[in-house]
C-alpha angles and dihedrals in degrees: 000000000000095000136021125240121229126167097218091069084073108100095194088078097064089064093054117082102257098252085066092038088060100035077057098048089046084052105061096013081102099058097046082061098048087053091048090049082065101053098093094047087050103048091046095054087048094054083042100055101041085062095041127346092221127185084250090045092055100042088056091049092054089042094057090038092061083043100058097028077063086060086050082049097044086045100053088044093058097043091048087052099047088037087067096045091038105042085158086052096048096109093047087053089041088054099044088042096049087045089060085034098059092038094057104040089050087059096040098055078048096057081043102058096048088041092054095047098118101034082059100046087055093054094050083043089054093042086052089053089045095051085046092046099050091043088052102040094046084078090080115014116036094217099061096118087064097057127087101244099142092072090049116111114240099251089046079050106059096036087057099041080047093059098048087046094057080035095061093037087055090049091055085047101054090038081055083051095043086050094054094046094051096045090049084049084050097054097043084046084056094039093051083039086056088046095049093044092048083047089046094059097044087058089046088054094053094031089053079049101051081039091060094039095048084049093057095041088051088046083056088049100047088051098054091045089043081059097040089050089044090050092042090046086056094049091051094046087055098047092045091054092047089050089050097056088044088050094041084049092053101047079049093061092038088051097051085045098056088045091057091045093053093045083052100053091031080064096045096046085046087045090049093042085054096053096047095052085045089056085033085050099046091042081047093051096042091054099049105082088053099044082052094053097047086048093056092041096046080049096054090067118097125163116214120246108267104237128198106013126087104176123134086245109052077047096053093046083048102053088043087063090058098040086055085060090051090051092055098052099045083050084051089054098047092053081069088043085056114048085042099066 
């Protein structure tokens, strides 16, 4: 091997008192042996297989990779069982233990890869096909780059490379056929287009002609409807007027028999005023001597001054006595109110 493995490089140790150094040592020292037991086989299969990886070379190399993979196993084993017993000595163990552990990974992954060399170069044989097969097979599919060619056997493969290819040529076939067909369908639709066109024009034509003649037919009938709604206007015109003067007679009439109504009933009211004030008048007349007597006689009263008392009383009794003349002849006044209602 290209180092050699020893347990006092491990400077976790150092830290650990010397009774569980050696029990340590003691420990692993076996499998540091086994390992260098190996040296010499491994050494030998690495010189080997850098001239020729051979079947024999490969099945040594697989053999000694399981052997010493078993020292990786035994290792981790026992650090896994002093670990539980040494907690304080678990990072000497995990050093010892990583030291074996590096040396031999590194020399497994070696064994593996010589003992895997054909295994690889097929794989690099079956990527190449596949590069070939999809290049080749693109031609006709678009999805060939998704599909597993590389693994088919090569009469599966041409069979199958074969049929996309007639695939693909019938498919051409059938888009030329497509392509006449569409362009025989193009030139029949033209052609109909040409004949409806042509067909079109022909009933433009008619259809401008029926157009001028309905025009002048429709002049015609305006014409005759400009002249019926003139006439009719006339006639209108002419009733209207005759129905205005009759209206206009007739509000004339109304109007000079409401004025003599009026004159009528304007006589009567006066007729009737002049009744009421004669009787007004001769009521009037009858009542006045002897509203003219009550008035003198109301006027006749005088109430002496009241001399030498000053109470609120003999006031008040006085001023009732005056009051009393007011009230006649306010009762005097309304006898001429009321006969000349």
């Amino acid at each position: 091997m290209s180092e050699l493995v020893t347990i006092e490089s491990v400077e976790e140790l150092k830290s650990v008192d010397k009774s569980k150094s050696k029990q340590i040592k003691e420990t692993f020292d076996p499998m540091v042996k086994m390992l260098e037991g190996f040296e010499k086989k491994y050494t030998s299969i690495i010189k080997e297989a850098d001239v020729a990886i051979t079947g024999d070379v490969m099945a040594r190399a697989k053999r000694l990779r399981l052997d010493i993979g078993k020292i990786r196993i035994s290792a981790e084993k026992e650090r896994v069982a002093i670990k539980r017993e040494y907690m304080i000595a678990g990072k000497a163990i995990d050093g010892v233990n990583n030291l074996l552990k590096w040396a031999i990974v590194e020399k497994e992954s070696k064994l593996k890869d010589i003992e895997q060399h054909f295994d690889r170069l097929e794989e690099e044989r079956l990527k190449s096909l596949q590069t070939e097969r999809v290049e080749k097979l693109s031609k006709y599919v678009e999805d060939a780059s998704e599909r597993d060619l590389g693994n088919m056997d090569k009469d599966v493969w041409d069979a199958y490379l074969g049929s996309k290819k007639q695939a693909h040529l019938d498919l051409i076939e059938a888009e030329k056929k497509a392509e006449a067909d569409r362009l025989a369908k193009e030139k029949a639709y033209r052609e109909e287009q040409e004949r409806i066109r042509l067909e079109n024009d022909k009933l433009k034509k008619e259809a401008e002609e029926r157009e001028r003649l309905a025009k002048i037919e429709q002049k015609k009938r305006d014409k005759e409807e400009t002249e019926r709604k003139a006439k009719a206007e006339a006639e209108r015109k002419k009733h209207e007027s005759e129905l205005r003067k009759e209206r206009e007679e007739r509000e004339r009439l109304e109007k000079e028999a409401l004025e003599k109504q009026a004159k009528i009933e304007a006589e009567i009211k006066a007729k009737k005023d002049a009744e009421l004030k004669a009787k007004a008048e001769a009521k009037k007349k009858a009542v006045a001597p002897e509203v003219e007597r009550l008035n003198e006689w109301v006027d006749s009263f005088e109430v002496p001054e009241l001399i030498g008392s000053s109470t609120d009383k003999s006031k008040e009794i006085e001023s009732k006595f005056n009051s009393f003349k007011d009230w006649a002849k306010k009762e005097v006044s309304k006898m001429l109110e009321e006969v000349t209602k």
